[in-house]
C-alpha positions in Angstrom: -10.7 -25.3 38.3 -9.5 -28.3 40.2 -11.7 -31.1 41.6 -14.4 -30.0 39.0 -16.8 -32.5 39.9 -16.8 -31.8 43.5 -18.1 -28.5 42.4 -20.4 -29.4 40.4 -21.4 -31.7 42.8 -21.9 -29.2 45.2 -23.5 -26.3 43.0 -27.0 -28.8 42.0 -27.0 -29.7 45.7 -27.6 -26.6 46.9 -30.4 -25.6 44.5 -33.6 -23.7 46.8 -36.5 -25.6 45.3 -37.6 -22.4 44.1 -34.5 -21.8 42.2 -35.0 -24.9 40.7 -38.0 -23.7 39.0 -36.6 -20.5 37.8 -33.5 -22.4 36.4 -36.0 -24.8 34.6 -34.0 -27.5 35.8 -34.6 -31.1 34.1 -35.7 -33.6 36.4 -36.5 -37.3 36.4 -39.1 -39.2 38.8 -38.3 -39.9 41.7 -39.7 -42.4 44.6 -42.8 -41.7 46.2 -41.3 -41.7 49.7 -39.0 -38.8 49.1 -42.2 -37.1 47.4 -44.3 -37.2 50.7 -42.1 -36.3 52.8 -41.2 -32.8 51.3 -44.3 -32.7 50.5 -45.4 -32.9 54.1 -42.7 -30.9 55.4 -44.0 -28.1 53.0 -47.4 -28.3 54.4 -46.0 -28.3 57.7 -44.2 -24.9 57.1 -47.4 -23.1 55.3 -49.7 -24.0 57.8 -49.7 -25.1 61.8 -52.5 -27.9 61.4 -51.2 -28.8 58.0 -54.1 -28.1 56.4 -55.2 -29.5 52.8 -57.3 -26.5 51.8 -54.4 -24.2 52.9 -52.1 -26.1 50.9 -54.1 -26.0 47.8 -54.6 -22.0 48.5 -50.2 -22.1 48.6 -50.3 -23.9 45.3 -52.8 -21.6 43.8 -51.1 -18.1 44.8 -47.4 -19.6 43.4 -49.4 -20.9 40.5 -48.0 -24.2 41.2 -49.0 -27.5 38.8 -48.4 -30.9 40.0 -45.1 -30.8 37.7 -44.0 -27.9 39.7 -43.9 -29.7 42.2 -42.3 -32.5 41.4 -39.6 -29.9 40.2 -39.6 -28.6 43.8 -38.8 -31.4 45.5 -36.9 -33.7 43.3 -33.4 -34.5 44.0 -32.5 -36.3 40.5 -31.5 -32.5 38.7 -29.4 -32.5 35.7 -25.7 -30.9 36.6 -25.5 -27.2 35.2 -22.2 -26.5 33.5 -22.1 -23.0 34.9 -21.7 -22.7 38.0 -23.2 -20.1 40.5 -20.3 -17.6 41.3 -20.6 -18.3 45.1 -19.0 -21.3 43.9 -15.7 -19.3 42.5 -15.4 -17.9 46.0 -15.3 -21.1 47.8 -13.0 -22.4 45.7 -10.5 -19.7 46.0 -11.2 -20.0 50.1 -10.6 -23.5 50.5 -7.0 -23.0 48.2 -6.4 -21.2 51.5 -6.4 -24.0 53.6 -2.9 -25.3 54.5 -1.7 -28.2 57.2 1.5 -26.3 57.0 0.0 -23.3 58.4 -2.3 -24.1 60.9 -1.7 -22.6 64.2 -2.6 -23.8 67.7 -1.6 -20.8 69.2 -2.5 -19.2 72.7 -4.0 -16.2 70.3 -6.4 -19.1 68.9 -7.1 -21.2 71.7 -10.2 -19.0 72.7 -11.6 -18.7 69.3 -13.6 -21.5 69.0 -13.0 -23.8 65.5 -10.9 -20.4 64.4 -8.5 -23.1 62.2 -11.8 -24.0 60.3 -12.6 -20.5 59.6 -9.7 -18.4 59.5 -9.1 -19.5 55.9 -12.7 -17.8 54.6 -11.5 -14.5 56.6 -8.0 -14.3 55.1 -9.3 -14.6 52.0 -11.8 -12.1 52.7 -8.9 -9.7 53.9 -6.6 -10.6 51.1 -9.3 -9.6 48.7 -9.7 -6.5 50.8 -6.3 -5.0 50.7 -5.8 -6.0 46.9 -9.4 -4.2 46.7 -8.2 -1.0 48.3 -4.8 -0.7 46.1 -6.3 -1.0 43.3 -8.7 1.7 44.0 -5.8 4.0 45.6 -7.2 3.8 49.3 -4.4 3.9 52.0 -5.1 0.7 54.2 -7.0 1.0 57.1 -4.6 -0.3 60.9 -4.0 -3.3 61.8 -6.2 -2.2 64.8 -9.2 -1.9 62.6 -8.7 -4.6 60.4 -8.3 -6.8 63.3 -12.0 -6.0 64.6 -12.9 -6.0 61.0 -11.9 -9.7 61.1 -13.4 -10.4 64.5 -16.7 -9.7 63.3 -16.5 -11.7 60.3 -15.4 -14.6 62.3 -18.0 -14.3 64.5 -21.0 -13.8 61.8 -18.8 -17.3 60.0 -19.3 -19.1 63.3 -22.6 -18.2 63.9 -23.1 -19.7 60.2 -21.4 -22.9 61.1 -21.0 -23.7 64.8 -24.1 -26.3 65.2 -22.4 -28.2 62.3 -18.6 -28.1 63.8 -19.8 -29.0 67.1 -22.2 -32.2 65.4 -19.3 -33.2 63.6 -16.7 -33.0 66.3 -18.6 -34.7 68.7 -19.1 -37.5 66.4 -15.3 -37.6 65.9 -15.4 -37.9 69.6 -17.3 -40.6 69.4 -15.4 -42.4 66.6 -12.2 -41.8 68.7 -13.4 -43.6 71.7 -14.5 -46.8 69.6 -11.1 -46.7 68.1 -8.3 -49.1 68.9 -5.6 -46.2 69.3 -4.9 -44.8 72.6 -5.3 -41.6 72.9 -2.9 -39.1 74.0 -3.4 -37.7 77.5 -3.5 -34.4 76.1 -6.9 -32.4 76.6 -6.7 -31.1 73.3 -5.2 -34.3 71.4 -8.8 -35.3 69.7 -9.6 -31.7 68.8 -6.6 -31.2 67.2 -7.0 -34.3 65.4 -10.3 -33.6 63.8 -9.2 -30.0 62.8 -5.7 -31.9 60.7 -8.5 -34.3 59.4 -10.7 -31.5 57.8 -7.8 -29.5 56.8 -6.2 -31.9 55.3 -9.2 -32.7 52.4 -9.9 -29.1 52.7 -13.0 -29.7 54.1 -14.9 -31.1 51.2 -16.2 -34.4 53.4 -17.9 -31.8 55.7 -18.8 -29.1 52.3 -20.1 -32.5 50.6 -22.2 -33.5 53.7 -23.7 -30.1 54.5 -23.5 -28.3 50.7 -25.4 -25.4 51.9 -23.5 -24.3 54.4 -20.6 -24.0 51.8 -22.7 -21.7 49.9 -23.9 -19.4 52.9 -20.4 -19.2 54.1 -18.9 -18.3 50.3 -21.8 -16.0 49.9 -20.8 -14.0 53.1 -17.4 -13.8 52.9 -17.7 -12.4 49.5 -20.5 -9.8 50.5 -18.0 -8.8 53.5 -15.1 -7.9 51.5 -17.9 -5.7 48.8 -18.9 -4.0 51.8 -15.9 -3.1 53.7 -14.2 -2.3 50.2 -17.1 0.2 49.6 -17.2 1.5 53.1 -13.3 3.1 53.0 -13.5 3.3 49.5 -16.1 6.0 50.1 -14.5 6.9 53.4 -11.2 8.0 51.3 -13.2 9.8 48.5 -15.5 12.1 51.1 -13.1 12.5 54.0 -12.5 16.3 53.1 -16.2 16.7 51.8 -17.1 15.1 55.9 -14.4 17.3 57.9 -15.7 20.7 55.8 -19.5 19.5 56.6 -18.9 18.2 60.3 -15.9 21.0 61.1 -13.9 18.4 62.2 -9.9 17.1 61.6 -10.5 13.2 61.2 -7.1 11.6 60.6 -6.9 7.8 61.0 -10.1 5.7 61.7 -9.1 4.7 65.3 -11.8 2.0 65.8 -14.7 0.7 63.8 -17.9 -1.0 65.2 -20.2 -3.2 62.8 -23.7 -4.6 62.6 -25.2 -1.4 64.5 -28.4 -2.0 62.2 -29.8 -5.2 61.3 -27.8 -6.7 57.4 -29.9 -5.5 55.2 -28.2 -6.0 51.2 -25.0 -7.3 52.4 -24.5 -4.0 54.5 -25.4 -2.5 57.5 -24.2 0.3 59.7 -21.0 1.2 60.9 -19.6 3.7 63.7 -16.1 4.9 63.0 -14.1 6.4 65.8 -11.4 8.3 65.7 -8.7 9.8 67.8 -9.9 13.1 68.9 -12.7 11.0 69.8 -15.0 12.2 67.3 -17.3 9.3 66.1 -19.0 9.3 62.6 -22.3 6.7 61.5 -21.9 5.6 58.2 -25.5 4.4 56.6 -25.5 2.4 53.8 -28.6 3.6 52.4 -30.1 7.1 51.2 -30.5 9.5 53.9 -33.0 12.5 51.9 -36.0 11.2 54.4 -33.4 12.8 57.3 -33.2 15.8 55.8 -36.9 16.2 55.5 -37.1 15.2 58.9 -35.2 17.8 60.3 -36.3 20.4 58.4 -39.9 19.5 59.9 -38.6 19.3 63.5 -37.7 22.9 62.6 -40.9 24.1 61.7 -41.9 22.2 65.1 -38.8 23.9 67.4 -39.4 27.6 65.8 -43.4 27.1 66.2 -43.6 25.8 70.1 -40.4 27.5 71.0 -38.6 24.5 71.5 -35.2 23.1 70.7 -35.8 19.4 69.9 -32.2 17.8 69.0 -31.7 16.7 65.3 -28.5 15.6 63.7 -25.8 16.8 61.5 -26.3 14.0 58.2 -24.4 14.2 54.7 -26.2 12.7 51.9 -24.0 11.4 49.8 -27.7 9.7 47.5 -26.9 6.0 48.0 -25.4 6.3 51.5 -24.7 9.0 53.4 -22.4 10.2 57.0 -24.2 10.7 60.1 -23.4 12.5 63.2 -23.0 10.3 66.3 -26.0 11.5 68.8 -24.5 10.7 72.2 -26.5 9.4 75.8 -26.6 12.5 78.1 -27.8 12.4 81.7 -29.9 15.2 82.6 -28.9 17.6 85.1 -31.7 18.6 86.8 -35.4 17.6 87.8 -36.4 20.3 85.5 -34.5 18.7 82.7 -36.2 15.3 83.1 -39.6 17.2 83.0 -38.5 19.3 80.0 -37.5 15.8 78.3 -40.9 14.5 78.7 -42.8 17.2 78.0 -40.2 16.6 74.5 -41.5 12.9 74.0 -45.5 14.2 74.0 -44.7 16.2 71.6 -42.7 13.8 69.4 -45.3 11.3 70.0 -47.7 13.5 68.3 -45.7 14.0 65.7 -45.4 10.4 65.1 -48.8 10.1 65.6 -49.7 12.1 62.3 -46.7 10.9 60.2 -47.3 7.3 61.0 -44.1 6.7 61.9 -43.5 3.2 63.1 -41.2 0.7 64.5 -39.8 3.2 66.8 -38.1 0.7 69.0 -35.6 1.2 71.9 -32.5 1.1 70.2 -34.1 4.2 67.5 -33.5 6.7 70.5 -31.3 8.1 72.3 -31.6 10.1 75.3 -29.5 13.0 75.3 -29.9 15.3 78.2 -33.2 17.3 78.1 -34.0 16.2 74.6 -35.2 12.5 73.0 -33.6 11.9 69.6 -34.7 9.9 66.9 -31.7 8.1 64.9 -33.4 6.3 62.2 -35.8 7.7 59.7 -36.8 5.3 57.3 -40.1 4.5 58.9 -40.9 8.3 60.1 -43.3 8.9 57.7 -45.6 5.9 56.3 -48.5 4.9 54.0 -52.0 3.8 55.2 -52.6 0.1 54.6 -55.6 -1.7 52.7 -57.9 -2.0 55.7 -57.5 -5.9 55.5 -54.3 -5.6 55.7 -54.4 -4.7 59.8 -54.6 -7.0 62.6 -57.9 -6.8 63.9 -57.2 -7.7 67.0 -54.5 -5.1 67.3 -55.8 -2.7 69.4 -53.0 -0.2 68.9 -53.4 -0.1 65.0 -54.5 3.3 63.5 -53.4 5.0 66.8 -50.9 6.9 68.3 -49.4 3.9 69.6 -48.2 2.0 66.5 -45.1 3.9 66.2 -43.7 1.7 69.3 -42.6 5.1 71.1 -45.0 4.0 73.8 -46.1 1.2 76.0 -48.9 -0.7 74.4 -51.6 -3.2 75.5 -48.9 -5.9 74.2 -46.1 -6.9 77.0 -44.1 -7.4 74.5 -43.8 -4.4 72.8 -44.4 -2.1 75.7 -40.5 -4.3 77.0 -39.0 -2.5 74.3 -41.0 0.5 72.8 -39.2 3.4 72.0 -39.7 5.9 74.8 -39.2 3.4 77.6 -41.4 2.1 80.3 -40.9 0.6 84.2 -41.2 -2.4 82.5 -37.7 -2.3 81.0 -36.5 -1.3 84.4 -35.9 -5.2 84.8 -36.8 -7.8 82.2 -35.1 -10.4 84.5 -32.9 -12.8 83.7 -32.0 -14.1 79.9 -30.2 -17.5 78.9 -26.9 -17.1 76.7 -24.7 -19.7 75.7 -20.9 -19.7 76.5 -18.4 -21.7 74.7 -16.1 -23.5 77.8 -13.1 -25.5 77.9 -12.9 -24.0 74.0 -11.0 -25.6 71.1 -10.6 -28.8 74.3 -12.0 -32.2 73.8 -14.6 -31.5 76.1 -15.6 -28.5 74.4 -19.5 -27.9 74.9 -21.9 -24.8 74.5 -23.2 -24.6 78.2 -26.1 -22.4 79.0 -25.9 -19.4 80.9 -27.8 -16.8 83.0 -27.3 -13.1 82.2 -29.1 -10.0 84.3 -29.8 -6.9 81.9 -28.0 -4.1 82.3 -29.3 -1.0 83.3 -27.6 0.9 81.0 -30.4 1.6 78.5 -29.9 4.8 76.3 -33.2 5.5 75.3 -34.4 6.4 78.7 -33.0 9.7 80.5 -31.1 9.2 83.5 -30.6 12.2 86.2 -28.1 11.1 89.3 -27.3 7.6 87.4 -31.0 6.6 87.9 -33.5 5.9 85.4 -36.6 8.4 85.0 -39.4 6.6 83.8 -42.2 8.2 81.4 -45.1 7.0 84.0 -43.5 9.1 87.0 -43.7 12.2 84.0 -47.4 11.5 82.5 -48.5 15.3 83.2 -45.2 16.9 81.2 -45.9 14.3 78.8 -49.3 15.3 78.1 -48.4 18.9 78.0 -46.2 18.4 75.0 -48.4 16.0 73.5 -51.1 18.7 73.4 -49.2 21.4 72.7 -48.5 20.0 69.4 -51.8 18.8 68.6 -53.2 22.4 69.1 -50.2 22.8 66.4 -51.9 21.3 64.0 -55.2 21.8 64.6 -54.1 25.5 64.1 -52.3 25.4 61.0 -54.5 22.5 59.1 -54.9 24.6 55.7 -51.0 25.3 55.9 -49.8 21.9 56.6 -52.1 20.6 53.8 -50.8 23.8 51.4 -48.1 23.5 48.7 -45.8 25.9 51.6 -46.2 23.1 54.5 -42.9 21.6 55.6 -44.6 18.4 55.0 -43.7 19.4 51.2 -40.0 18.2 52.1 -41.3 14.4 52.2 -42.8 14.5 48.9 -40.7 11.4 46.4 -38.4 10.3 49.6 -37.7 6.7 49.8 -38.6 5.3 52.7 -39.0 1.8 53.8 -42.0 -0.2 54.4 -42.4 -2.6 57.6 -43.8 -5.9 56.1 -43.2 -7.9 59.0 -41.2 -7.4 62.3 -37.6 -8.2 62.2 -37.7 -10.7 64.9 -39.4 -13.0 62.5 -36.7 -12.7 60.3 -33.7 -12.9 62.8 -35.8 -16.4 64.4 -35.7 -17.5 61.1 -32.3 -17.3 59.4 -31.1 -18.7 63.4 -33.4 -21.5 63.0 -32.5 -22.4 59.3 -28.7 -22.4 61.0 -29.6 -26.2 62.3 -28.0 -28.8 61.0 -30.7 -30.8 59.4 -31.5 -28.0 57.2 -27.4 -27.1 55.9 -27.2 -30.5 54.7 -30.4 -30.5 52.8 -31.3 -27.5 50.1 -34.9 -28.7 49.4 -35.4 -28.9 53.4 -33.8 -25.1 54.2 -36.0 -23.8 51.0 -39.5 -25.5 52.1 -38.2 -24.5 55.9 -38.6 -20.9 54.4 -42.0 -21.1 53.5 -42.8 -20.7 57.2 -43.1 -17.0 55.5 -45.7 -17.8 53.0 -48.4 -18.2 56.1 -49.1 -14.6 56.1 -49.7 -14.4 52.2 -52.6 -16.9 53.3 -54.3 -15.1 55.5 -54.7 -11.7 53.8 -54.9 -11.9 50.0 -54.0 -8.9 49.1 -50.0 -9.5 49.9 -48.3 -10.3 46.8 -46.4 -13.3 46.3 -44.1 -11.1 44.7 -43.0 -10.3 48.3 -42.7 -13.5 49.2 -40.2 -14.5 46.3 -38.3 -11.4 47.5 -37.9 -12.4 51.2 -36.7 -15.9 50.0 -33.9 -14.4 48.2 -32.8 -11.9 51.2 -33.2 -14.5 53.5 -31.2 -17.5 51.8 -28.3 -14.1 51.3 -28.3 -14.1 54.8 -30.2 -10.8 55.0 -33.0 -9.1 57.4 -35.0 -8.7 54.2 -35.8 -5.3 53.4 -38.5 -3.3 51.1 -38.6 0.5 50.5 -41.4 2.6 48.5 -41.7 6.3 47.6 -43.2 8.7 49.5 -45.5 9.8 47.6 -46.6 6.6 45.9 -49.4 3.9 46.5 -47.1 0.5 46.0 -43.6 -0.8 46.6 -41.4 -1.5 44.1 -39.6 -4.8 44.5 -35.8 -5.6 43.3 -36.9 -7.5 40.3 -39.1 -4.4 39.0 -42.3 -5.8 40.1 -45.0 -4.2 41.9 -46.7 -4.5 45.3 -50.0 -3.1 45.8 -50.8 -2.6 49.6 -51.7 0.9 50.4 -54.7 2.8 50.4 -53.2 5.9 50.1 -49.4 7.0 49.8 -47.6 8.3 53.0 -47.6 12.0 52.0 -51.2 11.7 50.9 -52.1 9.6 54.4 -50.5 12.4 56.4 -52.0 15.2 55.0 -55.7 12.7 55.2 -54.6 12.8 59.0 -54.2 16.5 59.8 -57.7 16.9 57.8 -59.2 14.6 60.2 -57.5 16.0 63.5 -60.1 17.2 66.2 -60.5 17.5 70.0 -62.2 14.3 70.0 -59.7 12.5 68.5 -56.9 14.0 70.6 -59.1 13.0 73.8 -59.5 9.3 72.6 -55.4 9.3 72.2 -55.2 10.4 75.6 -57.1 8.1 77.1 -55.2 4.9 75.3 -51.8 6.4 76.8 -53.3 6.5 80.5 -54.8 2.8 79.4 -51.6 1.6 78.4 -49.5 3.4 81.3 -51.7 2.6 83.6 -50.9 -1.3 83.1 -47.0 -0.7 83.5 -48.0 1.4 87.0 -50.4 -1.6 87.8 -47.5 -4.4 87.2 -45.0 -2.1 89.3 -47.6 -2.5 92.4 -48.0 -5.9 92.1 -44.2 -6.2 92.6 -43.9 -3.7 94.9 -46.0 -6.4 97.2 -44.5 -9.1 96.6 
């Protein structure tokens, strides 16, 4: 390895404080200055009013001594001769990086930084095609790989734009105080500062901002595993797919990533190909589908219905889905029937606990809702202190997020739609302009929503909202409550359909996503890619919710940090028909009263007229706010 000590270097300088303590890392003293103020910033990050008591709560759950923390802070580590193998993978990027080869092409001149980065992706796609003939795989066109490249740019730049732009405009700045004259060219300085950083390989901006060489390393390398795996496995089960969908494939035409949040280095993909045909690929097991539909077929042959499901093949650790496609519907009658639909899969949420049923988990598709993701369709009950109290939509049939609720936020994007999604207004954006120039700039921007939303049904091109449909709504919903209340001892019997969810994994929701996606953007800043101990107590914003309910591990917590500094939406999945959650490392979470197969069954016990009356009444609650709000601007 050339330049040894610049790895090094590098490796102890990205150390999380937390991997500093499971690396037993030898530290020395260091000044009291330093101390505070990591100290501080840690308190600031566990608690708003950076409380004392809270802190010495934080240090009591990690079991934390004062030596621990010392270790957690310190900056005066002992180098490691082994390095962390993120490390091989930078070094084998940056051995990419040429001044011969750098182009300033018209193909690049709308790619923002693309010189900076395009080194990290052809290594990725190097890797790739070397990958695939090793493993006998016929190499996908140069169509597909193009987009393939596209997206890993883009996830690269979202990585590292706030730092190129910092560092370029200090160049800028440098350039003007300089005695040279510039050249009247409008690129002349942004050339300039790219042949500067080529030309050391970018170490002086790697040695500035060490942890943004390791999140860049770590996701070029996850790419190429995940791409590799996805036509790896696309090659092995193509005749396996066109016998189980009765389809002719032929060549992927086109390939769309990130339809899913990252979740393991992974996420879902849509493969098109040229008959038109489009196939899902899910990187995760897809048994809890099956179960599904067999229970929406129970459902369809007992109303006399014909709810949509989806072709899936389960292939155990991923699996092939069919692509459910946005119908309009043709008729009034159709919109009706669609509604009337929604009640009754509201109900069905309703007793399976589904949750998290957000907008983009639904698809209209003529006279029929669909539900595309099942992970979360069937769920545990919670310890009871484990709720938000001052959720009122807890425990009901509106925690699934199919319906408005008595939050404005989630009622903007739940599930089954509202009039409030009809127009969220206007949204700010940022646009690159006058890109790769010397006055480059991120410049904000106004963007109207589209009214193109998929999860509500359309008739004519116009939207049909579920308030203008609350009567065929509530005929559904209580045609499949009488459903259960008619078949309690059978759905709780060893013959119930709800016998296909027994020992699925399924996935538990600790916390919204959104939390997750403002956090990994936020850690993107600057300040924290230059300092490890910063991003790592920046993290601990997470830990806040261990200290309010005590019965969260800080198991959980270890295992969000991990996801999160991968650059993953972090993810945790239980059993079915088990009371705790099994983390990566082995360890166990206790946070359910009862198991989901054991709540659901607890639910249909407990169904009753009264209860279906009291859901009722929520749903006109909640969808009589949306009506209200559309009045109001109806006056305006």
């Amino acid at each position: 390895m050339q330049n040894l000590d610049f790895f090094r270097e590098l490796n102890t300088a990205t150390l999380f404080p937390y991997e500093k303590l499971t690396h037993n890392r030898k530290y020395t003293s260091i000044e009291e200055k330093e101390n505070f103020f990591y100290i501080d910033l840690l308190k600031k990050s566990i608690c708003k009013n950076n409380s004392e008591e809270s802190f010495k709560k934080y240090c009591v759950l990690n079991n934390f001594s004062q030596k621990d923390l010392q270790v957690l802070v310190s900056e005066n580590l002992h180098q490691d001769k082994k390095l962390a193998d993120w490390i091989y993978v930078l070094e084998e990027s940056l051995e990419y990086i040429d001044i011969s080869t750098i182009s300033f092409s018209k193909e690049t001149q709308e790619v923002p930084f693309h010189q900076l980065l395009s080194p990290f992706v052809e290594l990725c796609f190097f890797n790739l095609r070397k990958n695939l003939i090793d493993k006998g795989v016929k190499e996908p066109t140069s169509k597909v790989i193009n987009r393939l490249k596209k997206t890993l740019y883009k996830e690269l730049f979202i990585l590292s734009n706030a730092v190129f732009f910092e560092e370029f405009s200090d160049f800028l700045n440098d350039s003007k105080k300089s005695t040279f004259n510039p050249n009247t060219e409008e690129d002349y300085c942004y050339k300039k500062f790219i042949e500067k950083n080529i030309e050391d390989k970018l170490q002086t901006i790697f040695v500035k901002f060490p942890v943004l060489a390791r999140l860049i390393a770590t996701k070029v390398h996850r790419y190429t595993l995940f791409v590799t795996n996805l036509f790896e496995r696309f090659a092995k089960d193509t005749l396996e797919i066109e016998s189980h969908f009765k389809v002719k494939l032929g060549d992927i035409k086109e390939i769309h990533l990130n339809a899913g949040d990252q979740h393991n280095g992974e996420t879902t993909a849509i493969l098109e190909f040229p008959n038109s045909f489009k196939l899902v690929y899910k990187p995760t097991n897809l048994s809890i589908t099956l179960a599904y539909n067999q229970f929406l077929d129970w459902i369809n042959q007992s109303l006399n219905e014909n709810l949509k499901s989806f072709k899936i093949l389960d292939k155990s650790d991923y699996g092939w889905i069919e692509f459910v496609k946005a119908l309009e519907c043709k008729t009034t009658k159709d919109v009706k029937t669609y509604y009337k639909r929604t009640g009754i899969l509201s109900g069905m949420a309703y007793f399976l606990n589904s949750r998290d049923y957000h907008y983009e988990n639904v698809i209209a598709s003529g006279n029929s809702p669909v539900l595309i993701d099942h992970e979360t369709i069937i769920g545990p009950e919670l310890k009871s202190n484990l709720y938000d109290k001052a959720n009122k939509s807890d425990k009901t049939i509106l925690e699934s997020m199919l319906l408005p609720s008595y939050e404005e936020d989630i009622t903007k994007k739940c599930g089954f739609g509202s009039i409030k999604q009809k127009n969220n207004g206007n949204f700010v954006f940022y646009k690159i302009i006058n890109c790769n120039k010397d006055n480059m700039k991120k410049a904000p921007q106004f963007g109207a929503q589209r009214n193109d939303l998929v999860h509500i049904p359309k008739k004519d091109n116009e939207l049909q909202f579920l308030e203008n449909y609350k009567s065929d709504f509530f005929e559904g919903l209580n045609s499949f409550y009488n459903l259960i209340l008619e078949n309690k001892e059978f759905l709780i019997s060893k013959e119930s359909p709800l016998e296909h969810f027994e020992n699925k994994k399924i996935r538990h929701i600790i916390r919204p996503t959104k939390v997750y996606a403002k956090l990994l953007l936020l850690l993107n800043n600057p300040k924290y890619l230059k300092d490890a101990t910063a991003y790592g107590l920046k993290l601990e914003l997470l830990a806040r919710t261990y200290l309010m309910y005590d019965l969260l591990s800080i198991d959980i917590l270890g295992s969000e940090r991990e996801q999160i500094t991968l650059g993953d939406i972090p993810v945790f999945y239980t059993i079915s028909s088990s009371d705790h959650i099994t983390l990566p490392n082995g360890k166990t979470a206790n946070l359910f009263e009862k198991s989901a197969v054991a709540s659901v069954k607890e639910n249909i016990k407990n169904a009753c007229i009264e209860d279906l009356e009291h859901q009722i009444s929520l749903i006109n609650e909640v969808l009589s706010l949306s009506q209200g709000a559309k009045k109001v601007a109806q006056t305006i």
